[in-house]
N, C-alpha and C positions, 0 to 999 in steps of 0.2 A: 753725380751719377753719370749718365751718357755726356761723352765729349761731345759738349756744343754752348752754345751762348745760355747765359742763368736767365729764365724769363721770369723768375719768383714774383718782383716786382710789376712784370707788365699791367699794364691796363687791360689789355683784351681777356676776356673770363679762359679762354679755349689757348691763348703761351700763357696760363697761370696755370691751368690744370695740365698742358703737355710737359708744362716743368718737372710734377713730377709723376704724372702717371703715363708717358710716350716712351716708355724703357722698357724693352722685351722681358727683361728680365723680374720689374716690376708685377707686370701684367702675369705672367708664368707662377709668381709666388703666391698674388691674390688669389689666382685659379686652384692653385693648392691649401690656401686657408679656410679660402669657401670650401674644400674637398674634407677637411676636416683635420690637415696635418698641421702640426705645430708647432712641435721641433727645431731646431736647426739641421739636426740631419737628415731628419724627413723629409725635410723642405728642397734639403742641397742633393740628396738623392733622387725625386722629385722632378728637380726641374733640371738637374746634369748641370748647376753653377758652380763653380771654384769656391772654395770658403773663403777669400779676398772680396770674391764678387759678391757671394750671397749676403754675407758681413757690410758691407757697403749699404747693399741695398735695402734691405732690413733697419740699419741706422737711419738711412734715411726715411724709409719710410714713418719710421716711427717718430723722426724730426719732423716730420707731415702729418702727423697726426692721423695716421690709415690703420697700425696698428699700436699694438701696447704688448708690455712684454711682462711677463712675469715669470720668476726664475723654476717656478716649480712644474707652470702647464707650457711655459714654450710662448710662442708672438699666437695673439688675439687680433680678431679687426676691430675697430670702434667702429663709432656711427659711422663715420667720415668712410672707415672702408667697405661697411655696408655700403656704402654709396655707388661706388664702383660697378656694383654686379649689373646693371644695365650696360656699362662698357663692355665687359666681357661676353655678355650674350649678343653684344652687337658684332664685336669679333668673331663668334663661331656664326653667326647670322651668314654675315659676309662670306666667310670661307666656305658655306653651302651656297649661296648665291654665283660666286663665281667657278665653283667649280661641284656641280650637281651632283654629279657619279662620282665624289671622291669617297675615302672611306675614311667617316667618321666617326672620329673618336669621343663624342662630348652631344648627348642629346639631352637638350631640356625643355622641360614639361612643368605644367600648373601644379600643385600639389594637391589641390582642391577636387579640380577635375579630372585630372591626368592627361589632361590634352596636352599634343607636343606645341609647344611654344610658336604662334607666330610674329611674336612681337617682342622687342630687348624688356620692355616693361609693362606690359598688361597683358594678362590670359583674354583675348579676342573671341572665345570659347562661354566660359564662365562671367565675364567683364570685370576682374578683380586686377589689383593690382600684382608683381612678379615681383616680389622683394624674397630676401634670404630667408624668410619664414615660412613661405608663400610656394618656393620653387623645388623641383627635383630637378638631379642631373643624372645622367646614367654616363661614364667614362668606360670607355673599353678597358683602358689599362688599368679600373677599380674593379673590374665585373660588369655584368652585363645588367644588374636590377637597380632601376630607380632608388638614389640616397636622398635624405633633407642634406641641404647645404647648411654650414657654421653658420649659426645666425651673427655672432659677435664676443666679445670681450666673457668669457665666464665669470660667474658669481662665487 
């Protein structure tokens, strides 16, 4: 994936998991499968990757075991990309933290309660935990009303 050293192997948990989840473009397609798209062209539409890029990283993911593909519904997450979703809400966390007054595009809330999220994994509101079953997100460039995110792999 990203040009740089293979950490697959390391010891340390955090160059095992950058190996393969510290790739912009990784992170940009999970953000679209939690969205609900699944596709290939949805996805490379989406995120504005080259179909070399998106192809890549797709294979790879799916040599990670984050997603599974089937030829009829498009790439699913498994567990493992369930897993994810507290990285990405720690993502948009961050990018309100440091910059207050920006204008955001990605707000997520409890599904339970509807409270906006103050935490990457637990509704601080309700005291449940914020997994893919659990959460809404509201994306400007989906509309402006709270969706359930992908939970995972379809039946």
């Amino acid at each position: 994936m990203p040009l740089r050293s293979d950490w697959s192997t390391a010891t340390c948990p955090i160059a095992r998991s950058a190996d393969v989840l510290a790739d912009p473009w990784v992170l940009l397609i999970l953000r679209e499968l939690f969205s609900g798209r699944s596709r290939f062209d949805e996805l490379r539409d989406a995120t504005g990757a080259a179909d070399s890029v998106l192809s890549r990283r797709l294979s790879a993911m799916t040599e990670a075991g984050l997603v599974a593909r089937d030829a009829e519904r498009g790439y699913a997450l498994t567990d493992a990309g369930r897993e994810t979703l507290p990285i990405l809400h720690a993502f948009a966390r961050f990018s309100r933290a440091t910059d207050p007054d920006g204008p955001w595009g990605l707000t997520v809330s409890c599904a339970r309660c509807g409270e906006p999220a103050a935490s990457v994994d637990w509704c601080t509101h309700c005291e449940a935990p914020l997994d893919a079953d659990s959460t809404r997100w509201a994306r400007r460039s989906m509309g402006v009303e709270p969706f359930a995110l992908v939970s995972g792999v379809p039946a």
